[in-house]
N, C-alpha and C positions, 0 to 999 in steps of 0.2 A: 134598366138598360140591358139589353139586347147583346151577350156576347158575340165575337165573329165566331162562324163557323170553323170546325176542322175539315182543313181538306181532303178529298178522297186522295188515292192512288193514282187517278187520273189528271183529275185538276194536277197534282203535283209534278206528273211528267209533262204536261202540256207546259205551264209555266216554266219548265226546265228547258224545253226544246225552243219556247218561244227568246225564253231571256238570252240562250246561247246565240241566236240568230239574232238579235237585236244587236248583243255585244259585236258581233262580227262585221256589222254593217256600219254601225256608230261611227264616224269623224273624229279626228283627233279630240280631245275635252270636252266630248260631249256622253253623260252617263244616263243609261236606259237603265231600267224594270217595266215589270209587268206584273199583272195578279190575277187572279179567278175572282171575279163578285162573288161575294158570299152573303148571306143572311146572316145580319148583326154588322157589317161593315160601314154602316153608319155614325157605328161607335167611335169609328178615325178620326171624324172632324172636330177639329176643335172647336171649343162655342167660339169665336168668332166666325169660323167659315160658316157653319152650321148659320150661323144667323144670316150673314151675304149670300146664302145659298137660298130662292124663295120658292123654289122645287116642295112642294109636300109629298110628291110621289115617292111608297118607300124604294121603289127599283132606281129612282133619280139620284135617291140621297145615300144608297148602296153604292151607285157607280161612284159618284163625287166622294163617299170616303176612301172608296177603293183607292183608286189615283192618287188622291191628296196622300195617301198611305205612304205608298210608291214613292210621291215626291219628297215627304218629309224625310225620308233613309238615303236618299239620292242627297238632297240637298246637305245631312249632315256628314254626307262622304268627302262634301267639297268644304267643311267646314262650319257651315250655316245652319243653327240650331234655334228648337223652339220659335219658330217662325208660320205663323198665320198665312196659308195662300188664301186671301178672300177670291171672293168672284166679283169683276167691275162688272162697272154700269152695260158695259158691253160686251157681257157675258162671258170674257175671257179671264182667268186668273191671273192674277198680281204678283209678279214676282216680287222677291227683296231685291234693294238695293243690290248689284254689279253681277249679277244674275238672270238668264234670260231661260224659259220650258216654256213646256207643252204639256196638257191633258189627252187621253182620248179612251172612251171605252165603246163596247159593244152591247149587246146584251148581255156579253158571258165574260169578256176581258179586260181589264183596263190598264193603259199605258201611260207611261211618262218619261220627259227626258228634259236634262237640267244641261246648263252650261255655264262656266264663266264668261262676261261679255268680250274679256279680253282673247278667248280664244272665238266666240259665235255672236255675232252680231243680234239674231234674232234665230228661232226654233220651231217648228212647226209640227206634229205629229198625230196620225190616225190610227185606226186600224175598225179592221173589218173581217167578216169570214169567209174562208176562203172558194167564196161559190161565185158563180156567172153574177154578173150583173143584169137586171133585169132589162128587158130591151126598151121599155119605154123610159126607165132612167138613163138607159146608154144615152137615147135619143137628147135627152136635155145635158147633156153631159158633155160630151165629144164634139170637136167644131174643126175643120177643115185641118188646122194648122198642127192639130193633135200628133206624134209618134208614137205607136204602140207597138209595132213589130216584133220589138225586142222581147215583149213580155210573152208567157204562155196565152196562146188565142181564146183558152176559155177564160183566164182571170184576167185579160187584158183590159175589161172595160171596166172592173172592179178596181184593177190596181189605177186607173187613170183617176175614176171617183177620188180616191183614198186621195192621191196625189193633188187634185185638187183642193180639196178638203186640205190636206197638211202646209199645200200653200199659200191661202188663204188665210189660214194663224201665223207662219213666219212673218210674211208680209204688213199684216194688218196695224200690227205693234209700229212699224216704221213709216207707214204710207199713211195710213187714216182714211182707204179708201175701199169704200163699200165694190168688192168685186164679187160678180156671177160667175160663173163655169166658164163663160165665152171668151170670159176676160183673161183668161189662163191658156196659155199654149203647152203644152208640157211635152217632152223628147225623152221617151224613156231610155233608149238605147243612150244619150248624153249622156242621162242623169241630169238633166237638166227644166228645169221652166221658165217662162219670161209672161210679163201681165203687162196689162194694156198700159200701166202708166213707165214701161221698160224694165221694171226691176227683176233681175235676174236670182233665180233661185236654186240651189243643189237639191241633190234628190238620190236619196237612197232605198230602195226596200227590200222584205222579204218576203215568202207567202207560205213557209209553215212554222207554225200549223194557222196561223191567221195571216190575212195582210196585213201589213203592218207599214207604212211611209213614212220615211223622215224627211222633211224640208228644211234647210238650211241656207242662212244667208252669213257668209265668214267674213268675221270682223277685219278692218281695215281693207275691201277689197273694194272694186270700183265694180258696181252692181249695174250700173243704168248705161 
């Protein structure tokens, strides 16, 4: 087996700038990290995720240990130890019971953030690097009802991507409903999104040194 990597100098201030910016943005009881992939970080998964995971690619099963890293230290901050995040049928991971996160990496990053249900309903979470969005991605992306103002004009079509992306995992857990891009309105200057079947989403992010989105839906609030 394949030990992780040590990190350089770099990875480790990147991780330090990114975690502080996550920390900063986070919602009340909800705990972030973040990691550098590295070579050998395959080695995090437990055999059971390792098996729910059907990924053979090793840069697939580098991210996926990455994360599940992340979440396993996260989740025993809030108490909950030696616990298995497999990966469902629907390719989203399994919280434990009274427990609700999110995965997400990049090529180079990967993030996570956990919650108790009795403070987050449900959790959504991306990230991406912090360059333009490509303009024929904007194009399948962005739809009439979109707000992006708020955000800087070059990472604006990137941070809406993300945005979408993180709230389509919050949601998906509660709705059961296969949504596209179009389906998503998101107001960044709110902090806000709403999807075609009305459920209403918060929204946090930041953009260094990656973007990074958190979507959330806060337990006991009237969403729709």
């Amino acid at each position: 087996m394949t030990l992780p990597a040590i990190p350089s100098a770099l990875e480790q201030l990147e991780e330090i700038s990114l975690a502080r910016a996550l920390a900063a943005i986070a919602p009340n009881g909800v705990r972030t990290g973040c990691r550098t992939i590295r070579g050998g970080d395959e080695a995090h998964l437990l055999s059971a995720e390792a098996q729910s995971i059907p990924a053979r690619q090793p840069a697939m099963r580098r991210a996926s240990g990455a994360a599940r890293w992340i979440a396993h230290g996260l989740l025993a901050e809030i108490g909950v130890g030696d616990v298995a995040i497999l990966r469902a049928p629907s390719g989203a991971p399994a919280w434990p019971g009274g427990v609700t996160g999110s995965l997400a990496h990049d090529d180079e990053i990967a993030v996570a953030a956990v919650a108790p249900l009795d403070h987050i309903a449900s959790l959504g979470i991306d990230v991406e690097p912090a360059l333009p969005l490509p303009d024929e991605l904007l194009a399948l992306v962005a739809i009439p009802a979109d707000r992006t103002d708020a955000a800087p004009l070059h990472l604006a079509g990137r941070i809406l991507f993300s945005a979408k992306e993180a709230v389509y995992k919050a949601v998906y857990p509660l709705d059961r409903e296969i949504l596209g891009y179009e389906d998503i309105a998101v107001d960044l200057a709110a902090g806000s999104a709403v999807t075609k079947t009305g459920r209403r989403v918060r929204l946090v992010y930041c953009i260094v040194p990656r973007v990074v989105v958190l979507a959330f839906v806060e337990a006991g609030a009237d969403q729709h």
